[in-house]
N, C-alpha and C positions, 0 to 999 in steps of 0.2 A: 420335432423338437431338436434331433440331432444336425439338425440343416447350418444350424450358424455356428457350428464346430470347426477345428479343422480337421479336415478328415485323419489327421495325425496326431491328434492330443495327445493322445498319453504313450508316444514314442518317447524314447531318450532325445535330450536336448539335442545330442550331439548330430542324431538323424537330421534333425529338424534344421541343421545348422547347415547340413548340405544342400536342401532343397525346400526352403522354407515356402509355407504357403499362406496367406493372408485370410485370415478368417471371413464366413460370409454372415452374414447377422441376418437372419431370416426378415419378409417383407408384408407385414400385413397393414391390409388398409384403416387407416386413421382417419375421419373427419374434424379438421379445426375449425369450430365457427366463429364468426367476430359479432360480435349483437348488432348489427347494421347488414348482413345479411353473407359477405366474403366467406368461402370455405377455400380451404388449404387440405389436404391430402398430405400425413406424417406417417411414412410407412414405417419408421422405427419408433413411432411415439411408443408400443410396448416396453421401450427399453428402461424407461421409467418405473421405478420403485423407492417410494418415499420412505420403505423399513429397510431396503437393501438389504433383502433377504430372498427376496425369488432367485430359484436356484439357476435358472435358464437366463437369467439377467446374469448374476455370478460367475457361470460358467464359460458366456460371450469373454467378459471382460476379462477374465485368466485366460480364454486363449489368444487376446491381441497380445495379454503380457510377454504370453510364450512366444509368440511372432516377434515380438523387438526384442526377446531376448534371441532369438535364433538370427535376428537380422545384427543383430549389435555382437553377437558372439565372435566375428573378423575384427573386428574393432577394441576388444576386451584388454589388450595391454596399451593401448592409446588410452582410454578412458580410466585405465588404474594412473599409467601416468599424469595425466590432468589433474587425477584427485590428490595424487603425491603433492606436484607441484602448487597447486594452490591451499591446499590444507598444509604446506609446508612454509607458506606465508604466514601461518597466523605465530603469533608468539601465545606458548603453551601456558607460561606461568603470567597471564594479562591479566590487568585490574582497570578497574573505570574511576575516573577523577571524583573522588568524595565531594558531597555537596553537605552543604550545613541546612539544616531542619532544624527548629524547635530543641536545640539546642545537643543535638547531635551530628556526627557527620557519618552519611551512608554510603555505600559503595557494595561492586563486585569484584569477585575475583574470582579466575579459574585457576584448579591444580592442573600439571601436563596430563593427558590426554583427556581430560572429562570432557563431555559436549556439553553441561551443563555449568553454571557457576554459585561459586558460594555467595550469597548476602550477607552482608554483614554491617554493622555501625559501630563507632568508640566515643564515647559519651566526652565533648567538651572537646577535644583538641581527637588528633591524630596519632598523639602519643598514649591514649590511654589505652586499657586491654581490649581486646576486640570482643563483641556477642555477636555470636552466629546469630541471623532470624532464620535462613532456610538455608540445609544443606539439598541444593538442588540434584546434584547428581544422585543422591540416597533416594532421593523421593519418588526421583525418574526411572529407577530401576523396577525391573517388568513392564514397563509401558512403552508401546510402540509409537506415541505420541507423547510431550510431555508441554507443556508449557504454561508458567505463573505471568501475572502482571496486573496491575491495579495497586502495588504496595502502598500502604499508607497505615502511618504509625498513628496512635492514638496521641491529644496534645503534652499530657503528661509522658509519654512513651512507654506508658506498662503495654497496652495490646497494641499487635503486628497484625491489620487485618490484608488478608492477597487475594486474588481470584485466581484457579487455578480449572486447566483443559486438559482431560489426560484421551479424546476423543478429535479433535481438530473441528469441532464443528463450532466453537466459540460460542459453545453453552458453558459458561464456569459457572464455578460451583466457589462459595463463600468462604474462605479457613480464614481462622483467629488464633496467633499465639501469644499465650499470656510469657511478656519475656519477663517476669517475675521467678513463675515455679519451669519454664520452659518447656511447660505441656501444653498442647494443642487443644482448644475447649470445644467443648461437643456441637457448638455450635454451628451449623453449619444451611445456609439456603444452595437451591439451584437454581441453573434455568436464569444466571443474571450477567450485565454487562461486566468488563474487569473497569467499572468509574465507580470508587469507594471513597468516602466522606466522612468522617468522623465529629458527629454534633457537639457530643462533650465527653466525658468521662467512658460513658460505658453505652453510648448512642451512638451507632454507624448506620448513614445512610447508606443505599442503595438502589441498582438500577434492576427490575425486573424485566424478561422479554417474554414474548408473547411465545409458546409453547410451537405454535406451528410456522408462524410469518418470523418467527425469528428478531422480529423489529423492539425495540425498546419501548416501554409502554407505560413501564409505574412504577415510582418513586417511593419507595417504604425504607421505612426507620425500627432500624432493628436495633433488641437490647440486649444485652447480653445477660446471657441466662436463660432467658426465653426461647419457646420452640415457634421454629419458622413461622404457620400457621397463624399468628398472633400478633407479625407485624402489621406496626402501620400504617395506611395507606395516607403518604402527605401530597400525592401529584399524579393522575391518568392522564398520559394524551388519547383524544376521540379522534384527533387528524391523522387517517394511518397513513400520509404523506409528511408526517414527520416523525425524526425520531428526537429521543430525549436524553440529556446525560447529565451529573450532579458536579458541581467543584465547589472550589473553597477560594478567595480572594486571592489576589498576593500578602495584603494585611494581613490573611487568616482573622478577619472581622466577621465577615459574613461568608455565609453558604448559597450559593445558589442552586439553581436549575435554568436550564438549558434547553429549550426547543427548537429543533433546526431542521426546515426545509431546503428545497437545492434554492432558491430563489425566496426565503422568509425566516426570520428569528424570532424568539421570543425570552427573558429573560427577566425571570426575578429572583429576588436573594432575602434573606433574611437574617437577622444578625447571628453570630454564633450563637450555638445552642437554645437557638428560639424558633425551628424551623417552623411551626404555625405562625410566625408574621412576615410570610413572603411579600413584597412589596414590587409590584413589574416597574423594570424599569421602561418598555416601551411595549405598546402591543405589536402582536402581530401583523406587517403591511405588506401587501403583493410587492415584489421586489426589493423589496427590504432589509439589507442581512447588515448584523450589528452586535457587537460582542463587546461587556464592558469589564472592567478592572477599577477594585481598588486599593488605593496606598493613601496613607497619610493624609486620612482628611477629604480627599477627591476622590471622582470615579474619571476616568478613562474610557471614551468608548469610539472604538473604530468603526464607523458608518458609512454606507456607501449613500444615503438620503441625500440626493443633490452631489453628489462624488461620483460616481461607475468606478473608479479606481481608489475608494475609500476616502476618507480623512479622519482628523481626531479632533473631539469634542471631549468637553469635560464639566463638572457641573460638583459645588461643593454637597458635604452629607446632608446639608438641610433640605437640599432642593430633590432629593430619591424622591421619587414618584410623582413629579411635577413634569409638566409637559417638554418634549424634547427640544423646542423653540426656544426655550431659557438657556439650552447648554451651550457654551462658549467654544468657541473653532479653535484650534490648536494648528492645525495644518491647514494649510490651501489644497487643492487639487492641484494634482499631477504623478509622481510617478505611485506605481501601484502599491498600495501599502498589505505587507502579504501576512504579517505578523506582528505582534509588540509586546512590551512588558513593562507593567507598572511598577516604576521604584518608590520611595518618599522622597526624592530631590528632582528626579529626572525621568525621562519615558526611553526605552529603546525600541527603535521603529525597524524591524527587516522588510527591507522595499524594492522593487524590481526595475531596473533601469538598463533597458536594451537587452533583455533575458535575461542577465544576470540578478543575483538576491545578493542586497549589498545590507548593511549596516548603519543605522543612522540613530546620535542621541539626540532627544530634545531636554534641554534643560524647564525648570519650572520657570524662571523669568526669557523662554524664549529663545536660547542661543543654541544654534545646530552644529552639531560635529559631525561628520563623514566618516564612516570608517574603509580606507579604499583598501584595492588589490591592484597586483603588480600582473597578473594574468590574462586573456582573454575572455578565459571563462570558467568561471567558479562561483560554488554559492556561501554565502556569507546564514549561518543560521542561529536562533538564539536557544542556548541550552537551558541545563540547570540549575534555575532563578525562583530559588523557593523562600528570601529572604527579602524583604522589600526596604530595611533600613540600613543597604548596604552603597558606598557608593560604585563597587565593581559590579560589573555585566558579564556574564559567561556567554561565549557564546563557539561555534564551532567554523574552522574553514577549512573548502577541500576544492579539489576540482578534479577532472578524469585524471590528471597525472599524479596532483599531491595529494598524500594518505592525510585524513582528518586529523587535522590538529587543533586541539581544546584550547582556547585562549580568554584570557580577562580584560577587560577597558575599563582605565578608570576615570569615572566620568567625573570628578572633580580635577585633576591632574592632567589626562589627556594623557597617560601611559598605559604601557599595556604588558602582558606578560603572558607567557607560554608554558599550559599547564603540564600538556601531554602532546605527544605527535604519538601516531597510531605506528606503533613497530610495527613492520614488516619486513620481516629478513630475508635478506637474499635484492629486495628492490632498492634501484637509485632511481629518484625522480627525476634526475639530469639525462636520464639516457632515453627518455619521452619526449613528447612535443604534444602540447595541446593548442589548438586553436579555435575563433571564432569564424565560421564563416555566413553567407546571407544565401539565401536562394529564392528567386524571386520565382515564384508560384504563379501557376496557368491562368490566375485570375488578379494580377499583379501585387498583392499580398509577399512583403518582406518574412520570409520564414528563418529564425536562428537555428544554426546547427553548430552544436560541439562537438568539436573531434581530438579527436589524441591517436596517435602512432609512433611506433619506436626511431628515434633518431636516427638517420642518414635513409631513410628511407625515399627512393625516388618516385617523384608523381611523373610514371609512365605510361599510366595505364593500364599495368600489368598485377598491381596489387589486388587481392583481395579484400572486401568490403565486409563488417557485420554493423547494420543497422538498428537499431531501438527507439522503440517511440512510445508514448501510450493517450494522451490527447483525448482525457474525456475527465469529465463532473466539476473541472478548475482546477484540476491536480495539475503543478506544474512538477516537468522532470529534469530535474538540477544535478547540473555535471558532477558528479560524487566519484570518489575515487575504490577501486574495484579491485580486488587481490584475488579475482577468476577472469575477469578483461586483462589482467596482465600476461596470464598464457595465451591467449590470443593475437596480441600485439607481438609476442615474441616471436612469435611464427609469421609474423610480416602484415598481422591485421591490420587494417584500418579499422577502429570503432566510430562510428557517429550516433550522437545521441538530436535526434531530431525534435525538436519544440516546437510540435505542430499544434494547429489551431483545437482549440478542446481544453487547455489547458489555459494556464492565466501567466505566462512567462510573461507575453507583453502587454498584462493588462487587462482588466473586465473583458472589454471588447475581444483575446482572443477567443477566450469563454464564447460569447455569446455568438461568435464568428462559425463556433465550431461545435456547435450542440442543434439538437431537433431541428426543425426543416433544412439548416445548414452545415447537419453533418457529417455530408459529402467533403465538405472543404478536409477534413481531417486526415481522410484516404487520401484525395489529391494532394497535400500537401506532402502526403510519405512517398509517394510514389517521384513526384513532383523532384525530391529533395536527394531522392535514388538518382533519377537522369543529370541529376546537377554534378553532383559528383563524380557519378562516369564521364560528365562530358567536362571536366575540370578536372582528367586526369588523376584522379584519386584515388580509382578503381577498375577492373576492367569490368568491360559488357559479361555477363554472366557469370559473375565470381558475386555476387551479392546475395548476401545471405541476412534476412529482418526478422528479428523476432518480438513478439508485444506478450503482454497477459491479461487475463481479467476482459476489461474492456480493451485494452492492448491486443487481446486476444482476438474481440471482434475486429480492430483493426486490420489485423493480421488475415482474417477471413474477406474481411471486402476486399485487399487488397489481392487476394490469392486467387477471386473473382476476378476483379478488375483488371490488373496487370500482372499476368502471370510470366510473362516472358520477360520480367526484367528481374527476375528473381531465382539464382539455382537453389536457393533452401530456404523454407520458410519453419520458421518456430511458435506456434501457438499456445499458451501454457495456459491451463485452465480458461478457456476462451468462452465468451459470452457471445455465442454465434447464432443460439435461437432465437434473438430477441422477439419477432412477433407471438409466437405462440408462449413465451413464457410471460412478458408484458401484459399479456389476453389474461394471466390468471394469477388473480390477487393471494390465493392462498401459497403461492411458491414465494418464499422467506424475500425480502427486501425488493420487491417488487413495485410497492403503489408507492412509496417515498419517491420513485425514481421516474415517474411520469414527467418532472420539469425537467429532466435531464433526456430521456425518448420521445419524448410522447406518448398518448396514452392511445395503443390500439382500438379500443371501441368506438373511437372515432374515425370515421372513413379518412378526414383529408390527412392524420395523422398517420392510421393504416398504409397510405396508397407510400407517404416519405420511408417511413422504417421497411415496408417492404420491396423499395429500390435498393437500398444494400443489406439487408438482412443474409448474413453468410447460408446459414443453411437454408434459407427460402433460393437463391439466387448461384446455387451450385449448377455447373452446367456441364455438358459432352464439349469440353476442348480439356489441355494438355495442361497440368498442374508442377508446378516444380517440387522435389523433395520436400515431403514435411515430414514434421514430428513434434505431437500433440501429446498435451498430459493434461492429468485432470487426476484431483482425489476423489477418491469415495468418497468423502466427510463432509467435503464441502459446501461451506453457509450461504457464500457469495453465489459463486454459479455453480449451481447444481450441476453432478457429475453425466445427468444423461446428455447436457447438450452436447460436447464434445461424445459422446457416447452415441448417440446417433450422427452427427457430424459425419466422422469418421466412415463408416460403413456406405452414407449418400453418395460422398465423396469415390471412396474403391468401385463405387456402380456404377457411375456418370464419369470419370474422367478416361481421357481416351491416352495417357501417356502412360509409359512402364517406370516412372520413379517410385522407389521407394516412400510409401506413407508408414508410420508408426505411430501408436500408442499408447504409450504409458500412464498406466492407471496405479495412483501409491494407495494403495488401500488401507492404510493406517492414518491417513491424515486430510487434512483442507486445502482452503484456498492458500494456505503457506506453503504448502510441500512439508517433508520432511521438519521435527523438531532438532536443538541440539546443532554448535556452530561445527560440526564436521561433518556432521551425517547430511545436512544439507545441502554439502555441495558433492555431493553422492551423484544426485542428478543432476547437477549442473554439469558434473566431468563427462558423463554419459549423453547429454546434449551436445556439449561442446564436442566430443567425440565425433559423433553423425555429422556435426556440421561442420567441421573441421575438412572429413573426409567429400565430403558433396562437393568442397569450394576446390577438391583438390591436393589438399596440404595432407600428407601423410604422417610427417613426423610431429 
């Protein structure tokens, strides 16, 4: 048992800072079988425990802690510095731009130093008194994890119902405050999604999850006053390849629910406070994905049926639950339609034209307005639009260089106005440089990359490089502007944010370009977009450093397979690196939804693709570049043993002496750390290691 120690646990740190030693995680034999008849050999599959409580599991993962803290102890005033300087970006006394409700305006704000902020709303205007709903920082204290979201007021605005995680595994739990008497009612469910709904008066819907798979599962209508047990049941999904969530219109007319596969929708609603007369508005069709809205009399519904890159139909209230052949086109095909919002006079459309997310209204007799930019590359998004008989659009712009700034369009006028710009003290956006550039991929595929680096800086080849990418399920990743990328850049980084195939920057097709049997293209595409740059002078040969997560994460792993030698530091954060053997088993949380997005292992010819880049199946004896891995305990998304075996395969099989690390936050999930300071705790202490890998001391 004491094998996978270091033989120096329980020295003083400070020993262990002289001559630290890399933990060995003991080796026993595991058989993995696939129902088709494939076995795999997991010599760390022990490291799994789904109570997280075996002590010899525990006590592995406290001593890699102690390894990176003994490797990062040379490093220790770099990484305070980082965190000074980037938590010295944020402004202390910050508030978020009120939105009007049901005849409220709600908003946050923080006091100087809380990680946490106050909610609060002023009944009718902005000038009236304020009520607190939750003092978050009070609530958060004693908990090493904290986090609320779901908020939604009841429509008269007596109950405040939230979902609230003081665990990180995105099991919330149900609170209700009555802002009448300003006590919390005993009411309370677990074990449910944060998507709350409120039917009428003293009716909130909501989302339950399935106790062990974690996935969404049943729609129950809870009353107030009543104990959990007794809610009830208006919606089961039986398909555990989809999951399910509730809203409410932009009218606030009707309620729906929601069914969503990676490739299929389902969707009915029913009018407010009638939740037994759900009506579909389409059924469920293989390739199908379709999402409707309504305002004033119409629905709005974004379809890709006959589209791959969406369009908008629309169909007035008589015609709900009549066949989709009746509904009237609003768009033609072409650029991707990535989002929208239903007004009573107009539609706004966020659409993707040449990787960028730009802005588009459509009037109801038809006339289109553009909303452009002056940039290379930034994305255009639409905010908080919870009123539908308005004629202004909220929406947000930013790009790697400019801090998010809140702005309005009004769609009757064609003016616009500027609600908020995101302080950041200390930055000028003048002293960046963003740009677009193309890199044409091994398999002639135009791939976009955004870049930003500090002004006067010269492409000689001598720069150092930090890469990102993440390229999987249609998640596109939009130049956003970053106040911990800007200690990077000041120290002469290059950042490039890579839009590789997996995502939908250019359109269904990169989707489909960059998923199951073809999602190899997503690696070549990172790698691909690495060699462009060095060889366009932007970087030098061995100063690049890439980091992904999640499925970014696997990324990051095929790639560390693949091409290791174009990389001195790689960063994988909670990395999704096991995937055959976790795919193999439906009982591991979010699992069978996700078969159109991998494939589904029981199948051989899908087996034989996932198991060409599967990072921990295809770890090998050659020379790895510096990594540094993190993973929670907590975590719902990808469970914390895959990096948790990863890790140890890795220190067996690689034949090079760099530094591997780490970091396991055992307070929290697939987020990291709660709370906007404590979160970049570990980002300063990443940036730290990779700062130092590339070279750059100061």
């Amino acid at each position: 048992m004491r094998s996978l120690l270091l033989a120096s646990l329980f020295v003083s740190t400070a020993t262990l800072a002289q001559a630290p030693t890399p933990p060995v995680a003991a080796q026993r034999a595991h058989e993995v079988r696939a129902p088709f008849g494939a076995v795999r050999n997991d010599e760390y599959y022990w490291l799994r425990d789904d109570t997280r409580k075996n002590p010899e599991m525990l006590a592995y993962l406290g001593a890699e802690n102690a390894y990176t803290d003994a490797m990062m102890a040379p490093l220790k005033s770099l990484q305070n510095k980082l965190f000074a300087e980037i938590t010295g970006r944020i402004k202390q006394d910050d508030s978020s731009v009120p939105y009007r409700q049901d005849g409220y305006y709600y908003y946050r704000r923080f006091t100087p130093g809380a990680d946490y902020p106050i909610v609060a709303r002023r009944k009718g205007s902005m000038t009236a008194p304020e009520q607190i709903l939750l003092d978050e920082p009070a609530m958060a204290k004693g908990s090493g994890y904290f986090a609320v979201s779901g908020f939604e007021a009841s429509r008269d605005g007596r109950y405040f119902a939230y979902a609230e995680d003081k665990v990180g595994r995105r099991q919330y739990v149900l609170k209700i405050l009555d802002t009448i008497t300003g006590k919390m009612l005993s009411d309370t469910v677990t074990n449910i999604e944060p998507d709350l709904v409120w039917g009428s008066a003293n009716q909130l819907l909501y989302v339950e999850k399935d106790p062990v798979t974690l996935q969404s599962k049943r729609i129950k209508l809870h009353i107030i006053g009543s104990p959990a047990d007794s809610d009830r049941l208006l919606y089961e999904e039986k398909d555990d390849t989809f999951n399910i969530r509730v809203t409410r219109t932009a009218s606030g007319k009707f309620t729906c629910i929601v069914a969503e596969a990676t490739t299929m929708t389902e969707q009915r609603c029913a009018p407010f406070g009638q939740p037994d007369r759900m009506t579909l508005i389409a059924p469920r069709t293989k390739d199908v994905l379709y999402r409707a809205e309504h305002a004033n009399g119409r629905w709005i519904v974004r379809t890709n049926a006959g589209a791959p890159n969406y369009q908008l139909k629309s169909f007035p209230d008589a015609a709900l639950g009549k066949p989709s052949s009746s509904w009237k086109t609003l768009t033609k095909p072409g650029d991707f339609i990535d989002d929208f919002a239903a007004f009573d006079t107009f539609t706004a459309i966020a659409e993707r034209h040449d990787g960028n997310k730009r802005l588009r209204l459509l009037s109801r007799t038809g006339k289109s307005t553009l909303v452009d930019a002056s940039e290379p590359a930034y994305q255009m998004s639409l905010d908080d639009n919870h009123e539908a008989a308005t004629p202004w659009v909220r929406y947000t712009y930013e790009s790697l260089a400019t801090p998010t700034t809140t702005l309005e369009w009004n769609s009757a006028t064609g003016k616009s106005r500027t609600l908020k710009v995101q302080p950041v003290p200390g930055y000028d956006a003048k002293n960046y440089v963003t740009e677009r550039v193309w890199t044409i991929a091994r398999d002639g595929a135009r791939v976009p990359v955004s870049l930003v680096y500090k002004k006067g800086l010269k492409r000689d080849g001598t720069a150092p490089l930090f890469q990102y990418a993440y390229g999987s399920y249609g998640l596109s990743s939009d130049p956003d502007y970053s106040i911990a990328t800007t200690s990077l850049l000041d120290r002469g980084v290059v950042f490039a944010l890579a839009h590789i195939r997996g995502g939908q920057e250019m359109g269904r097709h990169w989707f489909d370009d960059g998923h199951l049997a073809k999602k190899q293209n997503s690696f070549n595409d990172f790698v691909d977009v690495t060699r462009d740059l060095v060889a366009r002078r932007y970087a030098a040969k061995g100063r690049v450093a890439a980091r992904g997560g999640s499925a970014g994460g696997l990324l990051m792993g095929a790639v560390a397979n693949q091409a290791p030698q174009d990389y001195a530091v790689i960063v994988a954060q909670v990395p999704f690196v096991d995937v055959l053997t976790t795919m193999l088993d439906t009982s591991i949380p979010l699992t069978t939804n996700e078969f159109d997005q991998w494939g589904n292992p029981a199948n051989e010819a899908d087996y034989k693709v996932m198991a060409a880049y599967s990072p921990y199946d295809n770890v090998r004896a050659q020379a790895y570049p510096s990594m540094f891995v993190s993973t929670g305990l907590w975590d719902s998304q990808v469970q914390y043993y895959e990096p948790a075996k990863w890790v140890p395969r890795l220190r067996a099989r690689k034949t090079d002496s760099n530094p591997l690390l780490f970091r396991i936050n055992m307070e929290a999930g697939h987020g990291g750390k709660s709370g906007r300071f404590r979160s970049y705790a570990d980002q300063a202490e990443m940036y730290a290691f990779v700062l130092d890998r590339l070279g750059i001391k100061n």
